[in-house]
MIKEKOL-163492 format. One line per 4 residues: number of its first residue (from 1); their letters; for each residue x, y, z of N, C-alpha, C. Coordinates in pm, whole numbers. Layout:
# residues N
NUM	A	X,Y,Z,X,Y,Z,X,Y,Z; ... $
//
This chain:
# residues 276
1	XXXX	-8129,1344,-3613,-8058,1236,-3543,-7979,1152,-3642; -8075,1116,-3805,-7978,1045,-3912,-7865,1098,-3875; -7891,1234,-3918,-7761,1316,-3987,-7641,1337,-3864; -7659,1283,-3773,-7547,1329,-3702,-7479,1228,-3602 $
5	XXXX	-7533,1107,-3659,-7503,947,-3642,-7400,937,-3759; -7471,1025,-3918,-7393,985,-3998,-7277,1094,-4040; -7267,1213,-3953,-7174,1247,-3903,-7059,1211,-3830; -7095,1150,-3706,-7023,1111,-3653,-6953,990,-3721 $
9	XXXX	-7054,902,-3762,-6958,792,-3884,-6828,850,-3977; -6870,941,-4029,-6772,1052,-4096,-6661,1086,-3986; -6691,1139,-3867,-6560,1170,-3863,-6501,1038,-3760; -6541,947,-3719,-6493,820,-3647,-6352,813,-3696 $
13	XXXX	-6343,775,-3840,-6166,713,-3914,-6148,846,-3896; -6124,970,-3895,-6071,1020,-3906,-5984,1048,-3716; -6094,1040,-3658,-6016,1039,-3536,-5935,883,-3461; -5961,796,-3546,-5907,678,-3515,-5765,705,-3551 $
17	XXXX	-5743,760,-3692,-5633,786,-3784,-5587,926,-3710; -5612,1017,-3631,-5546,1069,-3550,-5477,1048,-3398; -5590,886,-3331,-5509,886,-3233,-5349,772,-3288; -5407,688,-3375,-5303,603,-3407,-5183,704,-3463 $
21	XXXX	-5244,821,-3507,-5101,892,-3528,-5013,949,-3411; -5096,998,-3296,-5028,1023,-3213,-4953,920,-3145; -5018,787,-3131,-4961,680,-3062,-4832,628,-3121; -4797,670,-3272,-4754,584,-3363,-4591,764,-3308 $
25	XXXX	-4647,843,-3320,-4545,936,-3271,-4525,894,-3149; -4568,856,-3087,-4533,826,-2929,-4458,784,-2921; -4455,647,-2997,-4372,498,-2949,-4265,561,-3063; -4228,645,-3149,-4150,670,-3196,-4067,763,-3132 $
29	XXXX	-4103,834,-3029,-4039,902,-2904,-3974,846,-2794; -4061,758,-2765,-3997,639,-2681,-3903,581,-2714; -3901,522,-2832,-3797,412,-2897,-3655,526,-2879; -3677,646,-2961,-3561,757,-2985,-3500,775,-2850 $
33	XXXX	-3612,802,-2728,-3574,811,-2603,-3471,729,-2515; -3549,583,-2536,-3488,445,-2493,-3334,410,-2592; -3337,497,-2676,-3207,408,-2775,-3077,532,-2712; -3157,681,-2670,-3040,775,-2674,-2997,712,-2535 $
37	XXXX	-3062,671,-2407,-3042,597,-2279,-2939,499,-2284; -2957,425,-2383,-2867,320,-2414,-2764,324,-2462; -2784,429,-2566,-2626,489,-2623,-2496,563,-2481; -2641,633,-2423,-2520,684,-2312,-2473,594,-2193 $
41	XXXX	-2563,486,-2211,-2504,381,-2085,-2380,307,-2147; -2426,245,-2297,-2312,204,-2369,-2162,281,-2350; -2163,427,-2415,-2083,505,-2373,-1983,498,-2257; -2090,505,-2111,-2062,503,-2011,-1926,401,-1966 $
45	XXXX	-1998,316,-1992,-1994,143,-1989,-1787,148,-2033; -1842,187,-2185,-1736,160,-2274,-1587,269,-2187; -1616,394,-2161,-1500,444,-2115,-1459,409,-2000; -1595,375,-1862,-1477,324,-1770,-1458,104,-1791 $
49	XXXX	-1451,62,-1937,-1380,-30,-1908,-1226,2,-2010; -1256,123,-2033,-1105,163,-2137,-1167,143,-2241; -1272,177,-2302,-1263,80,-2457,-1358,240,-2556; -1345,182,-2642,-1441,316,-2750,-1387,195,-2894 $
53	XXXX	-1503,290,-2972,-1553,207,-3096,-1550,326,-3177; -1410,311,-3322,-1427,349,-3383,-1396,330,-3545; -1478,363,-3604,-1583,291,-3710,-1585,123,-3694; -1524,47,-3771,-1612,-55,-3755,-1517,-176,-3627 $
57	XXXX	-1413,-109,-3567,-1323,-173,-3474,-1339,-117,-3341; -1328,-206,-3249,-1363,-168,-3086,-1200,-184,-3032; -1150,-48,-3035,-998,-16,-2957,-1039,51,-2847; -887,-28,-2788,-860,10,-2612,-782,151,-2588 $
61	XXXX	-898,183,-2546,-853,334,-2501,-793,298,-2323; -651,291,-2322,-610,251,-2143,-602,311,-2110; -718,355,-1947,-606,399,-1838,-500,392,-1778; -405,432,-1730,-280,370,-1647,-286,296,-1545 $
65	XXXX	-423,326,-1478,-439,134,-1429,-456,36,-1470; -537,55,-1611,-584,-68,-1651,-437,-129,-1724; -335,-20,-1768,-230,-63,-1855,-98,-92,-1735; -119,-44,-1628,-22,-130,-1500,-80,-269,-1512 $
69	XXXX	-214,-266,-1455,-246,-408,-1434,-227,-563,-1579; -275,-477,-1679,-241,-583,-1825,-117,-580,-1806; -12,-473,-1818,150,-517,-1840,163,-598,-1735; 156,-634,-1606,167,-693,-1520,164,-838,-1494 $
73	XXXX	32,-850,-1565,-45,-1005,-1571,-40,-1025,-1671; 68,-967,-1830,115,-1066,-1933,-12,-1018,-2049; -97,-964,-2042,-203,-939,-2077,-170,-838,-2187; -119,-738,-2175,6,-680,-2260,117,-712,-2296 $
77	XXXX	115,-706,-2441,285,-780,-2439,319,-658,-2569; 427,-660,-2594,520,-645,-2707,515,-492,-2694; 510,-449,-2579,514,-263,-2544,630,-250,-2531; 625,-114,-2637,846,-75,-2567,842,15,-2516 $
81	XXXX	752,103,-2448,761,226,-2362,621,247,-2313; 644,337,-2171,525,318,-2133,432,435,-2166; 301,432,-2172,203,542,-2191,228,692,-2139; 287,803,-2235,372,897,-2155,257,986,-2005 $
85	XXXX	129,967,-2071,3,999,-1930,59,905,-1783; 113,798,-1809,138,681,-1735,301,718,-1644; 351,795,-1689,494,837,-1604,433,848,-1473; 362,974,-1397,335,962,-1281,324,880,-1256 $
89	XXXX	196,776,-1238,187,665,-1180,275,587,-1172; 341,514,-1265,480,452,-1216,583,517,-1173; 605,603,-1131,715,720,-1058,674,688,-926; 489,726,-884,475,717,-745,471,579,-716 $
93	XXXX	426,431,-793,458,314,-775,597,294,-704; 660,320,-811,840,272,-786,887,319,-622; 847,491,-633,923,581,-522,830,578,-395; 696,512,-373,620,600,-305,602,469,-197 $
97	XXXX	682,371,-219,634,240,-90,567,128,-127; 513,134,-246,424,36,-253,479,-72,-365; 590,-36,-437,697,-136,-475,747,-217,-427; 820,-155,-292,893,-227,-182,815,-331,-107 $
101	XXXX	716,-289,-80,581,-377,-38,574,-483,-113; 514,-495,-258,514,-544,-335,628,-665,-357; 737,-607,-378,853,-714,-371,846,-831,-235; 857,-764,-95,829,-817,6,746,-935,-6 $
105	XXXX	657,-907,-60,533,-1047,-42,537,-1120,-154; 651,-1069,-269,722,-1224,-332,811,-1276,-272; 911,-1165,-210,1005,-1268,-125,928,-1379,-4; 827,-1336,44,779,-1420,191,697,-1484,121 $
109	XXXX	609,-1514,18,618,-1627,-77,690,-1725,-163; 740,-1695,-199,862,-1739,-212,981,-1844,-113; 993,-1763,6,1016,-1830,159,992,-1942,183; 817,-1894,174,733,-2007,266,721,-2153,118 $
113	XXXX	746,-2141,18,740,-2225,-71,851,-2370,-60; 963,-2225,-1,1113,-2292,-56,1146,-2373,97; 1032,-2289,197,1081,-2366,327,1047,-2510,327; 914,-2572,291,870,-2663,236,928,-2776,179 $
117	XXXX	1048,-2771,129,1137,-2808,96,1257,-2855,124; 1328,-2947,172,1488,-2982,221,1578,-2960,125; 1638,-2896,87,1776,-2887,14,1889,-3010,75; 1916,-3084,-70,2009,-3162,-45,2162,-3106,16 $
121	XXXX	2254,-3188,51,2374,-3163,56,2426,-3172,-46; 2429,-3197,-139,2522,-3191,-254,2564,-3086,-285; 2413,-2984,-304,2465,-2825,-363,2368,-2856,-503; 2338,-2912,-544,2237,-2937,-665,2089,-2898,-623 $
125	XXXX	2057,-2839,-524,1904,-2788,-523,1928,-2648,-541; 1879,-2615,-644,1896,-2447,-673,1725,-2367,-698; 1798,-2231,-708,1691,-2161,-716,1768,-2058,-827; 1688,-1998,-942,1777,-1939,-1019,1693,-1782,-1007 $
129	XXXX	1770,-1678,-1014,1770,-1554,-945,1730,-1465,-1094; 1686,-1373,-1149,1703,-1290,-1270,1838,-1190,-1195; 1879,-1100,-1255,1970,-1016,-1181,1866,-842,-1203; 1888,-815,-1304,1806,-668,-1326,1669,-641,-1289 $
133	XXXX	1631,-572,-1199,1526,-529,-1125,1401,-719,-1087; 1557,-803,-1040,1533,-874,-949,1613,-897,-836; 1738,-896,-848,1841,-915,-701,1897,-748,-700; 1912,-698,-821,1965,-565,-838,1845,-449,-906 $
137	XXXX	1839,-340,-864,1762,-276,-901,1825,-129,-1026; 1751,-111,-1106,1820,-2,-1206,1703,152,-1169; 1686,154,-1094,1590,267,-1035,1607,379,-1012; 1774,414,-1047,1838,525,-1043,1821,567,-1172 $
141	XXXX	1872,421,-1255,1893,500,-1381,1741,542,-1473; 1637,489,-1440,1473,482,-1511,1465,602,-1455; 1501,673,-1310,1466,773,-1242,1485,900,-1354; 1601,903,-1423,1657,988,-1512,1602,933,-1644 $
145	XXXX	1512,881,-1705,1507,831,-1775,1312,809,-1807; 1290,893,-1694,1142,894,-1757,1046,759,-1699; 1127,687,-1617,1077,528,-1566,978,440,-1698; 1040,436,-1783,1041,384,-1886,958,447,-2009 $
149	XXXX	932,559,-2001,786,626,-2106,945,684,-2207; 1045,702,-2202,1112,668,-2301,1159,593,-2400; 1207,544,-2526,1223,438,-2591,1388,387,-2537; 1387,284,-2502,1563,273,-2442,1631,258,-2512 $
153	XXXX	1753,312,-2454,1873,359,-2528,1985,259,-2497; 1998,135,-2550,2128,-2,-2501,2248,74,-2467; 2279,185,-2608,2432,169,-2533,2442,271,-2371; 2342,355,-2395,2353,483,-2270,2308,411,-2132 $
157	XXXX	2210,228,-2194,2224,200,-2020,2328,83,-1972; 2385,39,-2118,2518,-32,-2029,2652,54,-2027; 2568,206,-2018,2744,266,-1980,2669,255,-1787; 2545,268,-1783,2481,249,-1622,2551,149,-1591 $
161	XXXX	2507,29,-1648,2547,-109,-1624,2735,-123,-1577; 2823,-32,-1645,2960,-69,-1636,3042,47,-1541; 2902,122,-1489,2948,203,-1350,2935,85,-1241; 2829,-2,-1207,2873,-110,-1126,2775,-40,-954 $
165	XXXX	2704,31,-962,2617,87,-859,2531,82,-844; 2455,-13,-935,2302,-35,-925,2256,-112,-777; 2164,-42,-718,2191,-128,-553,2118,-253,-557; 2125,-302,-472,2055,-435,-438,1906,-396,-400 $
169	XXXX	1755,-530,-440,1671,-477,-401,1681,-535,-254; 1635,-490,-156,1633,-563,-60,1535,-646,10; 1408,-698,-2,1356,-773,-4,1439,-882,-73; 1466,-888,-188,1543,-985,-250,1678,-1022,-208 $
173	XXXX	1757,-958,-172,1900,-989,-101,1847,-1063,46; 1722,-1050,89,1679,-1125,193,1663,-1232,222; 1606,-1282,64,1599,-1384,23,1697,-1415,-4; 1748,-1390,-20,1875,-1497,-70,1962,-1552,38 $
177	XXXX	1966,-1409,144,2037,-1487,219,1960,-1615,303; 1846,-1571,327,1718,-1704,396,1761,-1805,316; 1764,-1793,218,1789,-1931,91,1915,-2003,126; 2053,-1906,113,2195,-1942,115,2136,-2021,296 $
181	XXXX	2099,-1973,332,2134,-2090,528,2038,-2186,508; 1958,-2195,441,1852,-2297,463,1940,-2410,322; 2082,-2401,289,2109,-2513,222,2102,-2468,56; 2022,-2371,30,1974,-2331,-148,2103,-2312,-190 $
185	XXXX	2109,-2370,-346,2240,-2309,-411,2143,-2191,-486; 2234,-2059,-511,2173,-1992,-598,2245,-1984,-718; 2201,-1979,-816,2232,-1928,-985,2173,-1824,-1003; 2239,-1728,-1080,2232,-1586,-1120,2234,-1605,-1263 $
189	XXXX	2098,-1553,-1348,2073,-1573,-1475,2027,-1437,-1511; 2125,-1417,-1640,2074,-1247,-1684,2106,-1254,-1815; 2058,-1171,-1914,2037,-1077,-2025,2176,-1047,-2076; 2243,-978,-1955,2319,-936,-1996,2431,-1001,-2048 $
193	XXXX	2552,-916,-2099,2679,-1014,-2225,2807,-1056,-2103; 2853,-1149,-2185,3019,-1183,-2111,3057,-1075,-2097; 3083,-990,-2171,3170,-858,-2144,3101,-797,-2012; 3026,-794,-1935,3011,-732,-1817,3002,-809,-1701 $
197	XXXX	3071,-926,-1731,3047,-1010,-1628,3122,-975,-1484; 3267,-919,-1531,3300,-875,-1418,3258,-760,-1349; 3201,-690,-1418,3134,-535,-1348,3023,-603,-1278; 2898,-679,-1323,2827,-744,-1253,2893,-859,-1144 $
201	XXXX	2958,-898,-1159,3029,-973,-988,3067,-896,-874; 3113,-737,-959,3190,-630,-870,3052,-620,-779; 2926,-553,-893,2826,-507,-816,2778,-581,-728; 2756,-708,-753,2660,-795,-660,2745,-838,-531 $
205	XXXX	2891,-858,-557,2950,-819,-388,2943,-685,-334; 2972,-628,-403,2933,-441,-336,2803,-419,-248; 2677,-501,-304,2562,-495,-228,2536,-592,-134; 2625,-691,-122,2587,-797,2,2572,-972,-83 $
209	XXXX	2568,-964,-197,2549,-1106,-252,2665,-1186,-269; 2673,-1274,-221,2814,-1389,-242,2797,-1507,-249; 2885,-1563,-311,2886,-1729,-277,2755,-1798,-401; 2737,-1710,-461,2676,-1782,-532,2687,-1923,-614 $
213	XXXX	2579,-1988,-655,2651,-2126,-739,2681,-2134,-877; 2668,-2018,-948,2719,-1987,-1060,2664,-1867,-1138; 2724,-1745,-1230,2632,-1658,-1262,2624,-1697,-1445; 2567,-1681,-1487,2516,-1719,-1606,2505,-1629,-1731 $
217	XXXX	2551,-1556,-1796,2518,-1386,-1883,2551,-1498,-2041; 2487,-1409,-2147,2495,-1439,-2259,2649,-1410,-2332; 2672,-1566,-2448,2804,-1534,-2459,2745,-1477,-2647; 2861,-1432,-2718,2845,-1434,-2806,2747,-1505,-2882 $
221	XXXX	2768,-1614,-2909,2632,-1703,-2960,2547,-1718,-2977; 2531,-1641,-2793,2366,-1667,-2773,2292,-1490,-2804; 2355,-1405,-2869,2299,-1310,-2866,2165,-1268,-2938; 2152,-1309,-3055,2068,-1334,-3104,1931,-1417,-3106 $
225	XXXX	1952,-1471,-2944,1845,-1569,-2898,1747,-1507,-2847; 1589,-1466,-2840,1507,-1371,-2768,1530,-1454,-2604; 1463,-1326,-2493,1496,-1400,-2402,1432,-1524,-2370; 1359,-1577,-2363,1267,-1748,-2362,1411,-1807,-2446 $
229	XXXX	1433,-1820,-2569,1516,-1887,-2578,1626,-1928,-2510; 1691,-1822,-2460,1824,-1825,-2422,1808,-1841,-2282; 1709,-1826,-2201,1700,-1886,-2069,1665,-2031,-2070; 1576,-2059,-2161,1529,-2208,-2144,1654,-2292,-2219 $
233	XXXX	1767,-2221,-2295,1855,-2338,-2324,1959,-2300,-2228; 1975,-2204,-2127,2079,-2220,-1958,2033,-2336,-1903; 1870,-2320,-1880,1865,-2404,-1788,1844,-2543,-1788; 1831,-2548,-1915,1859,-2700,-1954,1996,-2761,-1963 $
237	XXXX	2100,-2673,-1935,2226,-2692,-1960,2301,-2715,-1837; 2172,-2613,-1716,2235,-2665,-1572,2157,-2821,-1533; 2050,-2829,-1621,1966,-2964,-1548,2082,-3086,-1630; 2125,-3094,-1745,2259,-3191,-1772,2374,-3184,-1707 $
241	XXXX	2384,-3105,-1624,2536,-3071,-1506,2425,-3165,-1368; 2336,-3217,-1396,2244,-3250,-1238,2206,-3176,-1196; 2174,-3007,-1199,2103,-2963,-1123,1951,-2943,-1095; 1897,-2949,-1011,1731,-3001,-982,1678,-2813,-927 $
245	XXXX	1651,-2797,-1069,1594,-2619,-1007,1459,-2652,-996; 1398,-2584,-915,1280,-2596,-805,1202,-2464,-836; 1287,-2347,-868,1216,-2258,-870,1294,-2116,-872; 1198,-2039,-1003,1276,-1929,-1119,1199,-1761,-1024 $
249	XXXX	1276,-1662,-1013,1222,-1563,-1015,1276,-1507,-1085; 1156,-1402,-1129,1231,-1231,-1255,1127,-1187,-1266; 1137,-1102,-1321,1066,-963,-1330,978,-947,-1472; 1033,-1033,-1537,967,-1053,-1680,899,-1156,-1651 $
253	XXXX	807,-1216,-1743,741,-1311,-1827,862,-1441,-1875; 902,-1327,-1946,1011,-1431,-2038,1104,-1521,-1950; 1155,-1431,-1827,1227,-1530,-1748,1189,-1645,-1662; 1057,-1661,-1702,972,-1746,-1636,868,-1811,-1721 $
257	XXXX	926,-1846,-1848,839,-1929,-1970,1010,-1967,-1992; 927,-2133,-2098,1018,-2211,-2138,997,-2302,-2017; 1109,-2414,-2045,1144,-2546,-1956,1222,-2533,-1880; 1187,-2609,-1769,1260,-2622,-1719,1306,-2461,-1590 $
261	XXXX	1176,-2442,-1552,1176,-2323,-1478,1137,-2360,-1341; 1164,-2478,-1335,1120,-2577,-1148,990,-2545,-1130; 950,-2588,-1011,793,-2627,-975,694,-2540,-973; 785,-2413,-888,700,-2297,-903,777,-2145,-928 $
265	XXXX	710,-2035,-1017,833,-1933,-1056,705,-1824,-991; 812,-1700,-919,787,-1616,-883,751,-1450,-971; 695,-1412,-997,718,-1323,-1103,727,-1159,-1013; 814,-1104,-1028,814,-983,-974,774,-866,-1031 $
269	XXXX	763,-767,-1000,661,-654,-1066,762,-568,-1163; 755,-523,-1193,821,-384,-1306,728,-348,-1446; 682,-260,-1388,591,-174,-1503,669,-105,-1587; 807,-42,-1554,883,32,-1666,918,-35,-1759 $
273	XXXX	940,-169,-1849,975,-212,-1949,935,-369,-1946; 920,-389,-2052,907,-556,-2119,1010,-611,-2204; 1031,-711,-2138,1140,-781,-2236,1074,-916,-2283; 1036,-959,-2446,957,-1055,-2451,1051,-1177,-2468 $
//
């Protein structure tokens, strides 16, 4: 009976020191288990919010939704072409209805803002218009052109520009005319140079726009101004003539930063290009 009390004493640590080894493998299985779980949720996680980590920096891997929606909401900036995976989607955007839509419910916002409002008689309550894929659309020419996943080419799109056919959008010519009877003066503010001023007057009567209260294009001088500059020193130039602008639409960012952009500015959609 000694001897096998003091046996068992003998082998006690040794089986203590075998279960703690197994336990000690255990939780070292677990941990390996629980960390590979986590890696693949991380993973998970990380591709559908666009993102991956590599070496010691966390870059945005975009989908073309996530990179419609950032270019959209300003969130993206300083892109000069779009993601060439990204052509479809803005092809079926532009062509497929849901552009036109889109525009629509800035114009009837827009509307209901401006209805709100009495326009004086003078002619000094304005609303200032962008012209390029805001009163006029270039959708022919992006059509040929890759809808912007190309790098653009200035002189090949103001030979577009000095054909004089770019159509009107129409949601927006809607507006305007709602605007022109309800009393609005409109101003026409664009990018573009003196030298096309008359091809752009040709176009915008060709599609239905008239009577405007003045159109506005960059002269020499101002060429070198990014666009924020050179819009925010127009429109400070119409507010020293008296005019009381109320409210800016365009298609950019830029045409809707700076001073002096009235109470409230409309921003319209275009995923094919940024102008900062």
């Amino acid at each position: 009976m000694a001897a096998l009390q003091q046996r068992a004493s003998e082998l006690m640590p040794m089986r203590i020191a075998r279960s703690w080894q197994s336990a000690s493998m255990f939780r070292v299985y677990l941990l390996f288990t629980l960390f590979s779980l986590l890696t693949a949720s991380s993973f998970c996680i990380e591709q559908s919010m666009g993102m991956g980590i590599e070496g010691s920096h966390i870059v945005m891997k975009t989908s073309c939704s996530s990179f419609f929606f950032n270019s959209q909401v300003n969130n993206a900036q300083g892109w000069k072409v779009i993601p060439e995976e990204c052509e479809e989607l803005v092809a079926q955007y532009m062509n497929g209805g849901q552009y036109a839509m889109d525009m629509e419910g800035v114009a009837v916002a827009a509307l209901d803002y401006l209805k709100g409002i009495k326009a004086g008689e003078d002619g000094k309550d304005v609303v200032i218009f962008d012209i390029d894929e805001t009163a006029l659309s270039n959708l022919p020419y992006y059509r040929k052109h890759r809808y912007g996943a190309e790098v653009f080419d200035h002189p090949l799109f103001s030979k577009w520009v000095e054909e004089g056919v770019a159509p009107a959008i129409p949601a927006m010519l809607s507006l305007y005319r709602a605007l022109q009877a309800d009393n609005w003066g409109i101003v026409f503010m664009t990018g573009r140079t003196e030298n096309q001023r008359n091809i752009t007057s040709v176009n915008l009567l060709a599609v239905g726009y008239g009577e405007w209260t003045t159109l506005l294009l960059r002269s020499p001088s101002e060429v070198h101004l990014s666009a924020v500059e050179y819009k925010t020193q127009k429109r400070l130039q119409l507010q020293e003539q008296g005019y009381r602008i109320w409210s800016s639409l365009g298609d950019q960012w830029s045409d809707l930063a700076g001073a002096a952009v009235g109470n409230r500015t409309f921003k319209l959609p275009n995923p094919m290009y940024h102008i900062p």
